[in-house]
PDB file of N, CA, C and O in Angstrom, chain B, residues numbered from 101:
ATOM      1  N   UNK B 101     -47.377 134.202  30.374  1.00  0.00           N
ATOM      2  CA  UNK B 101     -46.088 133.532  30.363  1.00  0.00           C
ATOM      3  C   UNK B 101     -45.016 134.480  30.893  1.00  0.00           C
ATOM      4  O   UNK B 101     -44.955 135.667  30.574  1.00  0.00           O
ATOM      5  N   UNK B 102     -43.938 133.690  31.961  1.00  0.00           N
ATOM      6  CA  UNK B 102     -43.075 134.595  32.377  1.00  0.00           C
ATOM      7  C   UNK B 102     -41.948 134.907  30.977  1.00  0.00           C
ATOM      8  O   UNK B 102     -41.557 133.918  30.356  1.00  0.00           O
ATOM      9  N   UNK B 103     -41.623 135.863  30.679  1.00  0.00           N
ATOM     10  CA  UNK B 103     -40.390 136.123  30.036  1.00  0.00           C
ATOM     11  C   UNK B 103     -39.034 136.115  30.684  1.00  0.00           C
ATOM     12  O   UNK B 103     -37.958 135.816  30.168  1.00  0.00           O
ATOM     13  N   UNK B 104     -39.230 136.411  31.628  1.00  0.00           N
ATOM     14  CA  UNK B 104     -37.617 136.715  32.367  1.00  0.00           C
ATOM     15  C   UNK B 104     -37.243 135.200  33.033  1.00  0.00           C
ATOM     16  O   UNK B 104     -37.880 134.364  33.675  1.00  0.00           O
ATOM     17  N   UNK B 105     -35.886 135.309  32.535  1.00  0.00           N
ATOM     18  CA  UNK B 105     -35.149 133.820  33.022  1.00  0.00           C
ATOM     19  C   UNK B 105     -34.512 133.637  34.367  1.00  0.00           C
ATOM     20  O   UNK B 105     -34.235 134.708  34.906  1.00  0.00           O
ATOM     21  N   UNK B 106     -34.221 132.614  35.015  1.00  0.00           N
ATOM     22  CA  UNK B 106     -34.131 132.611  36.094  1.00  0.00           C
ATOM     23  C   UNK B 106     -32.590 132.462  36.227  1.00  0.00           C
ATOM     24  O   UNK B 106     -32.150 132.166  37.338  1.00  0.00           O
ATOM     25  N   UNK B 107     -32.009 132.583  35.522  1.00  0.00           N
ATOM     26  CA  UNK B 107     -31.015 132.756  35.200  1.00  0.00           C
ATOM     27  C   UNK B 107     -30.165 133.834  35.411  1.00  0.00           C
ATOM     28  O   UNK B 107     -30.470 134.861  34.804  1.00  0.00           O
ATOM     29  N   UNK B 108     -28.922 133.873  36.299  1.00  0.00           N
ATOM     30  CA  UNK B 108     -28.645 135.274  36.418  1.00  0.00           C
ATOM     31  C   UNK B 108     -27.172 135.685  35.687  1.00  0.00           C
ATOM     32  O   UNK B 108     -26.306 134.829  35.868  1.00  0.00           O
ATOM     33  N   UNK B 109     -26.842 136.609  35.059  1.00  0.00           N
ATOM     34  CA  UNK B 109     -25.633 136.657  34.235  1.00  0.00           C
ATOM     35  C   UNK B 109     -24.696 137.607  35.338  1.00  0.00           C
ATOM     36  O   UNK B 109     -25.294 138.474  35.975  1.00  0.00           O
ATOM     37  N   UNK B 110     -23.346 137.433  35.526  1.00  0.00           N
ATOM     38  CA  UNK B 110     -22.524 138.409  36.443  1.00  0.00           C
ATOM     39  C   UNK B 110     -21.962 139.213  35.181  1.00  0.00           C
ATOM     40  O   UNK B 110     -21.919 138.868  34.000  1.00  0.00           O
ATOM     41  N   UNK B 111     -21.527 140.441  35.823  1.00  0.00           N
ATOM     42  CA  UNK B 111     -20.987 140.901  34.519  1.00  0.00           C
ATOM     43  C   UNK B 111     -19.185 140.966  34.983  1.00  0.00           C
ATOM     44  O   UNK B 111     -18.973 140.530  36.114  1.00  0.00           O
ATOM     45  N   UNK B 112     -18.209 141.353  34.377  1.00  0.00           N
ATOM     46  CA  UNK B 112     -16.710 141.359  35.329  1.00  0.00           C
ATOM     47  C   UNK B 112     -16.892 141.736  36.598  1.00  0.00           C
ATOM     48  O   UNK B 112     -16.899 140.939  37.536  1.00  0.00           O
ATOM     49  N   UNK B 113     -17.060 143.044  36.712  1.00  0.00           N
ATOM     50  CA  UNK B 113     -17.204 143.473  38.514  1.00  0.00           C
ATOM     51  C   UNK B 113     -17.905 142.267  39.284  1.00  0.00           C
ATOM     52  O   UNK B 113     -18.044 142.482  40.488  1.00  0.00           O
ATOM     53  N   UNK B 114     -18.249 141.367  38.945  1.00  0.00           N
ATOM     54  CA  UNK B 114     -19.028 140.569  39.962  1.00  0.00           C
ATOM     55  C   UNK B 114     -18.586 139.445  40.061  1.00  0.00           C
ATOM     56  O   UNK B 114     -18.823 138.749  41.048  1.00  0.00           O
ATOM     57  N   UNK B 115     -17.809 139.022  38.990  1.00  0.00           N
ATOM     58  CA  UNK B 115     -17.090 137.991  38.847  1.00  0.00           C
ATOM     59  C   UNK B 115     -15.713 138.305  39.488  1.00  0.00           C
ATOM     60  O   UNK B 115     -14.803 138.618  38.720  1.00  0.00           O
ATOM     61  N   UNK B 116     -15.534 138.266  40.469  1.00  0.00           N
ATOM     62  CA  UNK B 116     -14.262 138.023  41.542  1.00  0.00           C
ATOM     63  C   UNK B 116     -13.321 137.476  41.339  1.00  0.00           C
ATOM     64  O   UNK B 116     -12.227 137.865  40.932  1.00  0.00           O
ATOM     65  N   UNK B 117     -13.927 135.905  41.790  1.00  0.00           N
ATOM     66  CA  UNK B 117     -12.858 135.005  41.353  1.00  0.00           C
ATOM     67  C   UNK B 117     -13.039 133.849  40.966  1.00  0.00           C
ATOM     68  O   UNK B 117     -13.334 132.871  41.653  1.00  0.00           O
ATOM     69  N   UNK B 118     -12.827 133.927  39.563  1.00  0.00           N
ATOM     70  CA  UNK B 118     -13.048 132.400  38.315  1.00  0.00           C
ATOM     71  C   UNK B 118     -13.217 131.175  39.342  1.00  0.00           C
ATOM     72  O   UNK B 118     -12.767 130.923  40.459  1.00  0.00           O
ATOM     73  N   UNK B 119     -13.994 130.595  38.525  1.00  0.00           N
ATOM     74  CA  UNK B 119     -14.327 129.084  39.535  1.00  0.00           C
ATOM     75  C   UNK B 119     -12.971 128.417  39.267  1.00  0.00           C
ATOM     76  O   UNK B 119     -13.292 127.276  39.601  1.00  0.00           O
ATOM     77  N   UNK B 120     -11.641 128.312  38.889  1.00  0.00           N
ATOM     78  CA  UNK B 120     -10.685 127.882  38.363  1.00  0.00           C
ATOM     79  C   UNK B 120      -9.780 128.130  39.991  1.00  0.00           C
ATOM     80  O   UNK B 120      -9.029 127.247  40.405  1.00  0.00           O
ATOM     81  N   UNK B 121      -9.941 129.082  40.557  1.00  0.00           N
ATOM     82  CA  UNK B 121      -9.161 129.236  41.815  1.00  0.00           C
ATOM     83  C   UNK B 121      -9.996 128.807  42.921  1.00  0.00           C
ATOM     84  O   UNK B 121     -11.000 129.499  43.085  1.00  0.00           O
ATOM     85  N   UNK B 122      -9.810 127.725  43.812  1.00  0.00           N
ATOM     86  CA  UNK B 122     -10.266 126.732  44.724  1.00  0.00           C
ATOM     87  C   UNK B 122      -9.966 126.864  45.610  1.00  0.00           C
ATOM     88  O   UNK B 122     -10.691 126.611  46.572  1.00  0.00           O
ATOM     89  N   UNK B 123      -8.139 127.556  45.785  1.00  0.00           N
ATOM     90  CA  UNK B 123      -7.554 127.521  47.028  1.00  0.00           C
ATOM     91  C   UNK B 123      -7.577 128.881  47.762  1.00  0.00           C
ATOM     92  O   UNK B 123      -7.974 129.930  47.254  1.00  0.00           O
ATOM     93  N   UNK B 124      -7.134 128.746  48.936  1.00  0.00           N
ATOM     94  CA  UNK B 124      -6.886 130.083  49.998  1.00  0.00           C
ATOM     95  C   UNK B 124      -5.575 130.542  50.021  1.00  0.00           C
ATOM     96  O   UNK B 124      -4.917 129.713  49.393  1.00  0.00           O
ATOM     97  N   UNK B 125      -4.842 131.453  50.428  1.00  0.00           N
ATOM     98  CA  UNK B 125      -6.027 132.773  50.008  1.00  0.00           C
ATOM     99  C   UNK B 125      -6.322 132.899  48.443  1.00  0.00           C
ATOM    100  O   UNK B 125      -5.514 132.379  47.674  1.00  0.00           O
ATOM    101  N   UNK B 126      -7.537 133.621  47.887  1.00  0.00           N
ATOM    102  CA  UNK B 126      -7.357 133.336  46.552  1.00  0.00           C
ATOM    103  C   UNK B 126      -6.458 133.902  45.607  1.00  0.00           C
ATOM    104  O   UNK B 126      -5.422 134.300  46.139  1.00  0.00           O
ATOM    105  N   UNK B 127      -6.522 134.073  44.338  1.00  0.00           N
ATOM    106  CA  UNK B 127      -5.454 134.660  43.871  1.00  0.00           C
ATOM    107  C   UNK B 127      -6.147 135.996  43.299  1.00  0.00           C
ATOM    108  O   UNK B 127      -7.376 136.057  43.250  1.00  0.00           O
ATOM    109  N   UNK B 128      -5.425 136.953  42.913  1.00  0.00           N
ATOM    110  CA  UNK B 128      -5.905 138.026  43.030  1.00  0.00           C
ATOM    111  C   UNK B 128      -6.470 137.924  41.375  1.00  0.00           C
ATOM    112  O   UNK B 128      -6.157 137.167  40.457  1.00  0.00           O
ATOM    113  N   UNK B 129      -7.336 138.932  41.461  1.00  0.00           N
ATOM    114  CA  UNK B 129      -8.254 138.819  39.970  1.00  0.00           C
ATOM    115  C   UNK B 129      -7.729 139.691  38.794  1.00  0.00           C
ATOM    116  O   UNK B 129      -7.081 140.728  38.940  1.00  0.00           O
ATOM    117  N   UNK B 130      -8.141 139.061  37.450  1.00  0.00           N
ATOM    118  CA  UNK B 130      -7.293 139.386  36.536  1.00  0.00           C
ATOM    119  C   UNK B 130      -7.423 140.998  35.987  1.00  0.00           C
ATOM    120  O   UNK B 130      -7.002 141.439  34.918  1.00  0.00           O
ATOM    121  N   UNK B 131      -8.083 141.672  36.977  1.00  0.00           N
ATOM    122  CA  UNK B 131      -7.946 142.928  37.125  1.00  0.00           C
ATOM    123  C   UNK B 131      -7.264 144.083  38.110  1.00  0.00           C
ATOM    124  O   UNK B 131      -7.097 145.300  38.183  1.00  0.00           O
ATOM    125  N   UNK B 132      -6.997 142.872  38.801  1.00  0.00           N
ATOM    126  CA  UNK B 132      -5.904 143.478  40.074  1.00  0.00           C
ATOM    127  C   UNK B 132      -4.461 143.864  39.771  1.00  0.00           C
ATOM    128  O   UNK B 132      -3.823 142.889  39.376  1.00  0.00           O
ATOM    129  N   UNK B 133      -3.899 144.758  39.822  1.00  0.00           N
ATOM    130  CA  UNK B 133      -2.576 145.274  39.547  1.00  0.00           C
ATOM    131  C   UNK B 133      -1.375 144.335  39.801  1.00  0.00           C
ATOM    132  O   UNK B 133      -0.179 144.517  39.573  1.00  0.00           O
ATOM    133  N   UNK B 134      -2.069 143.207  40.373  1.00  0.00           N
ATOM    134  CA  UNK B 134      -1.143 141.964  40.975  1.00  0.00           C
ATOM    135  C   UNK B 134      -1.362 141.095  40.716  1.00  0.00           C
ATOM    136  O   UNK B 134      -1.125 140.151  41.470  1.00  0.00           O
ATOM    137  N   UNK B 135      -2.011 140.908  39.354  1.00  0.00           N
ATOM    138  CA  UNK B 135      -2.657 139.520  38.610  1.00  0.00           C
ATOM    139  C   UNK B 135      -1.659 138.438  37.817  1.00  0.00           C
ATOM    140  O   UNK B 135      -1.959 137.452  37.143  1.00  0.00           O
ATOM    141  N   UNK B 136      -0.327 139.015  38.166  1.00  0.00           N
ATOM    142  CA  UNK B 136       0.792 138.252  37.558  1.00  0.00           C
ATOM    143  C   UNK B 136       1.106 137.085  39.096  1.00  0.00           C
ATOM    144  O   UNK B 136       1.719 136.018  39.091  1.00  0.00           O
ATOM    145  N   UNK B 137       0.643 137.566  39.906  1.00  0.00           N
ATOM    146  CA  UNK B 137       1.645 136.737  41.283  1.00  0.00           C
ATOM    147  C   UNK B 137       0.067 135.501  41.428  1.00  0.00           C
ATOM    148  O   UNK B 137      -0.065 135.083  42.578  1.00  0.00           O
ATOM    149  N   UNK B 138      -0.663 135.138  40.737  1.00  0.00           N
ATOM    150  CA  UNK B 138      -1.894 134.187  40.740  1.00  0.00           C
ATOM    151  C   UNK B 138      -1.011 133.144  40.195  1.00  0.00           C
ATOM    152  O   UNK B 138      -0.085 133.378  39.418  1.00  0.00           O
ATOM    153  N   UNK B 139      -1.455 131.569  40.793  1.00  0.00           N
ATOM    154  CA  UNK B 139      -0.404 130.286  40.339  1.00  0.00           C
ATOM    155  C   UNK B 139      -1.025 129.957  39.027  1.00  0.00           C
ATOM    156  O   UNK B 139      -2.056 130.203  38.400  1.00  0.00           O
ATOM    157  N   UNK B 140      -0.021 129.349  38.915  1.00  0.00           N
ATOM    158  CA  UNK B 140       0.183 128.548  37.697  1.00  0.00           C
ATOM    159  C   UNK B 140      -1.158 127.546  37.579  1.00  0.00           C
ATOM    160  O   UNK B 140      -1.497 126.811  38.507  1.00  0.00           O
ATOM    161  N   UNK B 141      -2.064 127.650  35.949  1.00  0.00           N
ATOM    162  CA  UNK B 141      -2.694 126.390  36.418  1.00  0.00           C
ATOM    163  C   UNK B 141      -2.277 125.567  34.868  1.00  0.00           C
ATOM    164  O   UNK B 141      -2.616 124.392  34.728  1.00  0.00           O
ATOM    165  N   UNK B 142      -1.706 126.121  34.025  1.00  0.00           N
ATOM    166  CA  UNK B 142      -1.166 125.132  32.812  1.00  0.00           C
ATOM    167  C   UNK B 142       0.362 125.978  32.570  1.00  0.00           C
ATOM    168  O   UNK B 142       0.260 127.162  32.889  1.00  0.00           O
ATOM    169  N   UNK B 143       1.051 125.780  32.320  1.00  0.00           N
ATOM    170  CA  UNK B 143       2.556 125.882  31.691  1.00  0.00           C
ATOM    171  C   UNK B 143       3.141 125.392  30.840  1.00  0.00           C
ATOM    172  O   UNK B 143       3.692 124.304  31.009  1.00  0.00           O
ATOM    173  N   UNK B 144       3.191 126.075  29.642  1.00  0.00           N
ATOM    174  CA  UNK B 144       3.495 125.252  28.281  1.00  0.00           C
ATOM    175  C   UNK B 144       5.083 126.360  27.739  1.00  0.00           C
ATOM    176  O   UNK B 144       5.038 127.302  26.947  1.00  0.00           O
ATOM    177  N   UNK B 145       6.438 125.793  28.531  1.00  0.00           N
ATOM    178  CA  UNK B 145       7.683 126.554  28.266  1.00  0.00           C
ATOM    179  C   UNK B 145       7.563 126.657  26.756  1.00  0.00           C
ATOM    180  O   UNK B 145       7.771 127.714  26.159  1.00  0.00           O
ATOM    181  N   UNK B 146       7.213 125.495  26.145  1.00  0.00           N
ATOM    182  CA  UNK B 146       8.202 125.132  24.736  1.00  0.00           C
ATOM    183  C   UNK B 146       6.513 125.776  23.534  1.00  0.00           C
ATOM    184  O   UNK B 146       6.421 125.469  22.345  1.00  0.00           O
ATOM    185  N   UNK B 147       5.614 126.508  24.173  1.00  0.00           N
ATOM    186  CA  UNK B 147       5.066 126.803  23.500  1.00  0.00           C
ATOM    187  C   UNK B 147       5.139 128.880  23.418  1.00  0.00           C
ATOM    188  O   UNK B 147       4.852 129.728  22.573  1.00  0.00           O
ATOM    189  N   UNK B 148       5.630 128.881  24.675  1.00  0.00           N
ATOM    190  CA  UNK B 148       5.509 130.364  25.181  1.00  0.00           C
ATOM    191  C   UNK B 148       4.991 131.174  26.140  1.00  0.00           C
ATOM    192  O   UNK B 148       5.247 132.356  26.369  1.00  0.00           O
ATOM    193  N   UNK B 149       3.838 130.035  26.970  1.00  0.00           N
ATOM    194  CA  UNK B 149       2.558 130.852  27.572  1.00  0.00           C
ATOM    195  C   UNK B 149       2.505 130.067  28.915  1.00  0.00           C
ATOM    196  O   UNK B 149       3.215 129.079  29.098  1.00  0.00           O
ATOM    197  N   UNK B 150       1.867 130.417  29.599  1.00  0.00           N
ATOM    198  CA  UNK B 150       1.020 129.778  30.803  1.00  0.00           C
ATOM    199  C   UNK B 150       0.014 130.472  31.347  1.00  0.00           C
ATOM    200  O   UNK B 150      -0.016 131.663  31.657  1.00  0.00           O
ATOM    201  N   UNK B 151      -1.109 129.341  31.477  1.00  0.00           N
ATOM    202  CA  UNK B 151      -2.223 129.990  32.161  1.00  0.00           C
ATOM    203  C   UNK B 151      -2.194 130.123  33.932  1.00  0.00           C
ATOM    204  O   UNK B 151      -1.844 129.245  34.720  1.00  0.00           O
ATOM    205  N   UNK B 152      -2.605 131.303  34.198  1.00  0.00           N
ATOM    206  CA  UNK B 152      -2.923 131.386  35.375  1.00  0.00           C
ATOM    207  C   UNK B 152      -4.185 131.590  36.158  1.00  0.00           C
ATOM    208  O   UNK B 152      -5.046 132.416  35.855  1.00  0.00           O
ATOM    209  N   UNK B 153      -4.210 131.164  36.697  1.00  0.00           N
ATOM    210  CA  UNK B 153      -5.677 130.744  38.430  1.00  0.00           C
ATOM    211  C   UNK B 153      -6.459 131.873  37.546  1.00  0.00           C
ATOM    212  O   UNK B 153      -7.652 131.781  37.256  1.00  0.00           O
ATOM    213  N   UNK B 154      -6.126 132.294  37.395  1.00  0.00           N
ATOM    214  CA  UNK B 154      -7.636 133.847  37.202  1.00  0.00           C
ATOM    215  C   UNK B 154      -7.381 134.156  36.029  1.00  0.00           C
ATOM    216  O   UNK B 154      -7.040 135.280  35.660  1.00  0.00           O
ATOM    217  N   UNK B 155      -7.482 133.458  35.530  1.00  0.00           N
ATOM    218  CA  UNK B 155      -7.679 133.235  33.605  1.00  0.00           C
ATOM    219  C   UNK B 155      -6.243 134.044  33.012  1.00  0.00           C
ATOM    220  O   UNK B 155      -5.842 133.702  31.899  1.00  0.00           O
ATOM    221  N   UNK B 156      -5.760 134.726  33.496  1.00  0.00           N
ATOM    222  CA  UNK B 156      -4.995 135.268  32.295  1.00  0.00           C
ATOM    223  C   UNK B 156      -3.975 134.204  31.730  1.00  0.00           C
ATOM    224  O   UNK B 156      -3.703 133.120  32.246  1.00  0.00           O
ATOM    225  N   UNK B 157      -3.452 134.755  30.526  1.00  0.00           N
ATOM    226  CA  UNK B 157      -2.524 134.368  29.781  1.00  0.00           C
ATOM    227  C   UNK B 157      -1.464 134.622  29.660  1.00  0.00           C
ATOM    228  O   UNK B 157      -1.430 135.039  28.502  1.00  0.00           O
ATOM    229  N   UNK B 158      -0.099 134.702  30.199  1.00  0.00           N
ATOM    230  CA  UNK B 158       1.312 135.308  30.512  1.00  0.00           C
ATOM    231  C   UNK B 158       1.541 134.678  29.494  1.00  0.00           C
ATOM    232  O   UNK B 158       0.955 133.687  29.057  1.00  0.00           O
ATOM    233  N   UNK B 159       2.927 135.574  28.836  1.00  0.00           N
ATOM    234  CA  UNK B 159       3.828 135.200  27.075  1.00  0.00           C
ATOM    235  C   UNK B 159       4.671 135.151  27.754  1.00  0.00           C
ATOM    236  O   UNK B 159       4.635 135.635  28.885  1.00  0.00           O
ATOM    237  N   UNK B 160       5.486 134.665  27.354  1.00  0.00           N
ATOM    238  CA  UNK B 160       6.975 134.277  27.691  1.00  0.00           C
ATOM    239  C   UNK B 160       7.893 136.105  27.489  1.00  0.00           C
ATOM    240  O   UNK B 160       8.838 136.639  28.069  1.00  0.00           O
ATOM    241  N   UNK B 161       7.015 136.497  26.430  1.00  0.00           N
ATOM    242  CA  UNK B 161       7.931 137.826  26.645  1.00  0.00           C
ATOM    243  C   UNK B 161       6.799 138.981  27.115  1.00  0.00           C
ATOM    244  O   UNK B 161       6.341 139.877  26.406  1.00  0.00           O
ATOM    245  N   UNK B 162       6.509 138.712  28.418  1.00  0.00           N
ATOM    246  CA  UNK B 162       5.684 139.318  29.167  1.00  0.00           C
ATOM    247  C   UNK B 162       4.178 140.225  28.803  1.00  0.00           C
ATOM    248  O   UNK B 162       3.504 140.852  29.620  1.00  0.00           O
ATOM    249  N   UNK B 163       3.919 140.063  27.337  1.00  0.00           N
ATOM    250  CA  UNK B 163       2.402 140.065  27.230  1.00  0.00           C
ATOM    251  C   UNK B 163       1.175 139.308  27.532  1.00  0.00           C
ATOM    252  O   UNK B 163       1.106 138.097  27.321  1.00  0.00           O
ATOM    253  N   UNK B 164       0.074 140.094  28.088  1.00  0.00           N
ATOM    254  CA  UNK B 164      -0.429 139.305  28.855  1.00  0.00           C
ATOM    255  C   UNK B 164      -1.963 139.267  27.671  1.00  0.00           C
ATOM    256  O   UNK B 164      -2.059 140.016  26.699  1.00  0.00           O
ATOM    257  N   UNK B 165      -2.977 138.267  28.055  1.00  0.00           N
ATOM    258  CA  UNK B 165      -4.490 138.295  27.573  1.00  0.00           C
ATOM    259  C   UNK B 165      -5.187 138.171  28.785  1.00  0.00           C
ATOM    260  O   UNK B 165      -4.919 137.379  29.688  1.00  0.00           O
ATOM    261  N   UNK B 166      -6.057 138.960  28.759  1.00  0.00           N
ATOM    262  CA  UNK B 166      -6.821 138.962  29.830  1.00  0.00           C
ATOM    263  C   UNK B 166      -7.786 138.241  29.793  1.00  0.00           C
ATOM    264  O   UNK B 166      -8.045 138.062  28.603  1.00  0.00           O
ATOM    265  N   UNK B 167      -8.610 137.617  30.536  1.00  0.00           N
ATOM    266  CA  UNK B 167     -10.261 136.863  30.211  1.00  0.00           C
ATOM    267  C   UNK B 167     -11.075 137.518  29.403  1.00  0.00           C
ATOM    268  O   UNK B 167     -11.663 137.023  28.441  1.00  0.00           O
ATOM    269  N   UNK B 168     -11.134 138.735  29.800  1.00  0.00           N
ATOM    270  CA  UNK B 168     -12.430 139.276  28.738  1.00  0.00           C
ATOM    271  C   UNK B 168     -11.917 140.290  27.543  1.00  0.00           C
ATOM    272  O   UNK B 168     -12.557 141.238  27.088  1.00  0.00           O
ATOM    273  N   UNK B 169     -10.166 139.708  27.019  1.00  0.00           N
ATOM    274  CA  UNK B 169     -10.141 139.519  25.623  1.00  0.00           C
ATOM    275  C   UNK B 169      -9.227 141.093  25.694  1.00  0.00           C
ATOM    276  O   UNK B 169      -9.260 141.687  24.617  1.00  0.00           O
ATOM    277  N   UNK B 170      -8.503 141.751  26.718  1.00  0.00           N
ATOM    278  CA  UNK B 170      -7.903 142.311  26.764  1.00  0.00           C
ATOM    279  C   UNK B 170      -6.835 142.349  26.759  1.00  0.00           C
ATOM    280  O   UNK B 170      -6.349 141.672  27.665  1.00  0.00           O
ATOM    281  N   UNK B 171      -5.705 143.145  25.766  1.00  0.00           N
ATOM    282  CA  UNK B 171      -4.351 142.820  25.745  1.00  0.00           C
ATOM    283  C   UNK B 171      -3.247 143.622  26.229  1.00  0.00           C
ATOM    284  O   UNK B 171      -3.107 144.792  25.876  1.00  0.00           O
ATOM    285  N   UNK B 172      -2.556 143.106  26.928  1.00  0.00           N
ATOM    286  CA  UNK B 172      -1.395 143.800  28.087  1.00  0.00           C
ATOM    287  C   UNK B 172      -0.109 143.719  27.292  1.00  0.00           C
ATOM    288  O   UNK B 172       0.443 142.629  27.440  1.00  0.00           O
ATOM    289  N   UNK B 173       0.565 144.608  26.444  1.00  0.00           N
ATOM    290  CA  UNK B 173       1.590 144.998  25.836  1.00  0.00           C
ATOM    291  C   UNK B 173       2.650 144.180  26.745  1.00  0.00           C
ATOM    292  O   UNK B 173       2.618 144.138  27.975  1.00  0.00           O
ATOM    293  N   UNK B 174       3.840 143.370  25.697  1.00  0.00           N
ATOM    294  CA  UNK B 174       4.797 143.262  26.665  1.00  0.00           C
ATOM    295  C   UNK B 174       5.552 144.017  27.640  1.00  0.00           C
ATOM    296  O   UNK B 174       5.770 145.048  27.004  1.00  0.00           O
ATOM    297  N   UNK B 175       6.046 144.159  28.677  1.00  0.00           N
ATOM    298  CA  UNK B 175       6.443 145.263  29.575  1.00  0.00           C
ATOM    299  C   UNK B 175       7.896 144.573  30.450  1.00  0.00           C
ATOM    300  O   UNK B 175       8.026 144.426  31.665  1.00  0.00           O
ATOM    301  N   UNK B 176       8.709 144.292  29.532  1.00  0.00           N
ATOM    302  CA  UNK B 176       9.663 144.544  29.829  1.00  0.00           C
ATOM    303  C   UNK B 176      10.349 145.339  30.479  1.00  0.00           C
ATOM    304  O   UNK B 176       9.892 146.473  30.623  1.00  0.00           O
ATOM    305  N   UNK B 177      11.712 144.989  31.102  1.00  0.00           N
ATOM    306  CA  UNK B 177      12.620 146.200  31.815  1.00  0.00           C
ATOM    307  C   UNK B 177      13.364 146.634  30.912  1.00  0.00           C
ATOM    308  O   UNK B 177      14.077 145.935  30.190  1.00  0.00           O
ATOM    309  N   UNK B 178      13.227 148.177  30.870  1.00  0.00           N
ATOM    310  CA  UNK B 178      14.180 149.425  29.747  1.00  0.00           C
ATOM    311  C   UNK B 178      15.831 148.226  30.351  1.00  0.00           C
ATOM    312  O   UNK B 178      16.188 147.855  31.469  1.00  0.00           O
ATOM    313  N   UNK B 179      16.435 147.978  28.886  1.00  0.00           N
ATOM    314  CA  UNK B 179      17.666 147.534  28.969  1.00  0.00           C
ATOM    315  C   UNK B 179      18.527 148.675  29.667  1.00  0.00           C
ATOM    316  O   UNK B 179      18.179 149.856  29.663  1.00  0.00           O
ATOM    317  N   UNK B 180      19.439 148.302  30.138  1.00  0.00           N
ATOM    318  CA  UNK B 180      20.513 149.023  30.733  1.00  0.00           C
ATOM    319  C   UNK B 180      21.787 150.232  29.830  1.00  0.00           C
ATOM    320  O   UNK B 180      22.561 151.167  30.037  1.00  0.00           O
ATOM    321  N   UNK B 181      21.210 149.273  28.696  1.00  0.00           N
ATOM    322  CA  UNK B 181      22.587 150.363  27.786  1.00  0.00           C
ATOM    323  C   UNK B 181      23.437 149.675  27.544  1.00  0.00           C
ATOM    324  O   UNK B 181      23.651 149.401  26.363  1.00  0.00           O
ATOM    325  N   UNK B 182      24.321 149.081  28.672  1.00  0.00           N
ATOM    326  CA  UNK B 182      25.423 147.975  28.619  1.00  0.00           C
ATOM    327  C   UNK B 182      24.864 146.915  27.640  1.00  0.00           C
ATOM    328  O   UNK B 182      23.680 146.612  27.495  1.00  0.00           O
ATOM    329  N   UNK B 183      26.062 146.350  26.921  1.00  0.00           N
ATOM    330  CA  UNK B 183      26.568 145.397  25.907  1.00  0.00           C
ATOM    331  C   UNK B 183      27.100 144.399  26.597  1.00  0.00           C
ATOM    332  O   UNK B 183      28.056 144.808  27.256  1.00  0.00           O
ATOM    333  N   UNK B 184      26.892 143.237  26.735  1.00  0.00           N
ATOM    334  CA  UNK B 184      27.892 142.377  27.115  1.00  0.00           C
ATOM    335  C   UNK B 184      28.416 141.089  26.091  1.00  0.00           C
ATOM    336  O   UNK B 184      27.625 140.346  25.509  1.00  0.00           O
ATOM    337  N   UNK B 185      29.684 140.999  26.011  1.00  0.00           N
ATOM    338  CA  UNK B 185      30.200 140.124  25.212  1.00  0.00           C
ATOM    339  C   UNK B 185      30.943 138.827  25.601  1.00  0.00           C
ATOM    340  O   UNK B 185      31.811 138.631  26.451  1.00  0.00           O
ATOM    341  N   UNK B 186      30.383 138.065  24.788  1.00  0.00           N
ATOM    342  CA  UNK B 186      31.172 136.470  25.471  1.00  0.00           C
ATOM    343  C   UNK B 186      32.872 136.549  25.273  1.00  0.00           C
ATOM    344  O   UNK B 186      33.325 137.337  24.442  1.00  0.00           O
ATOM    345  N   UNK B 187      33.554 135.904  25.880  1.00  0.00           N
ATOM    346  CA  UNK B 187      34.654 135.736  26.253  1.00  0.00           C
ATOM    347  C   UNK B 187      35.175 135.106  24.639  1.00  0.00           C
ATOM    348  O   UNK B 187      36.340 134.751  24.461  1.00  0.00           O
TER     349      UNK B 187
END
């Protein structure tokens, strides 16, 4: 009897780009330093999040989840210092 399945598993490095991105050019993968500029494929304002083409998870206050369960600290811009006050 054969044991080995015919089945083949990718591991991340091989997995490129999620079957979720269809279009050209694709979007860059959720390991690419540029995995924020991949479109939109759900957008939920009033919840906080949206998913994008290559699985990740953007927060509204810029923390990210990655597909394979990795978490990207929010990364905000250092405030300026300045105060501003309403009129």
């Amino acid at each position: 009897m054969n044991t080995s399945s015919s089945r083949r598993t990718l591991d991340s490095t091989q997995r490129k780009n999620p079957s979720m991105c269809q279009h050209q050019p694709p979007c860059p993968t959720a390991d690419s330093p540029d995995r924020e500029a991949a479109r939109l494929t759900a957008h939920h304002p009033e919840q906080g999040w949206s998913l994008l083409c290559n699985g990740v998870l953007l927060f509204e206050d810029t923390g990210e989840l990655l597909p394979d369960g990795q978490i990207i600290a929010p990364h905000r811009p250092p405030a300026t210092g300045r105060v501003v006050k309403a009129a």
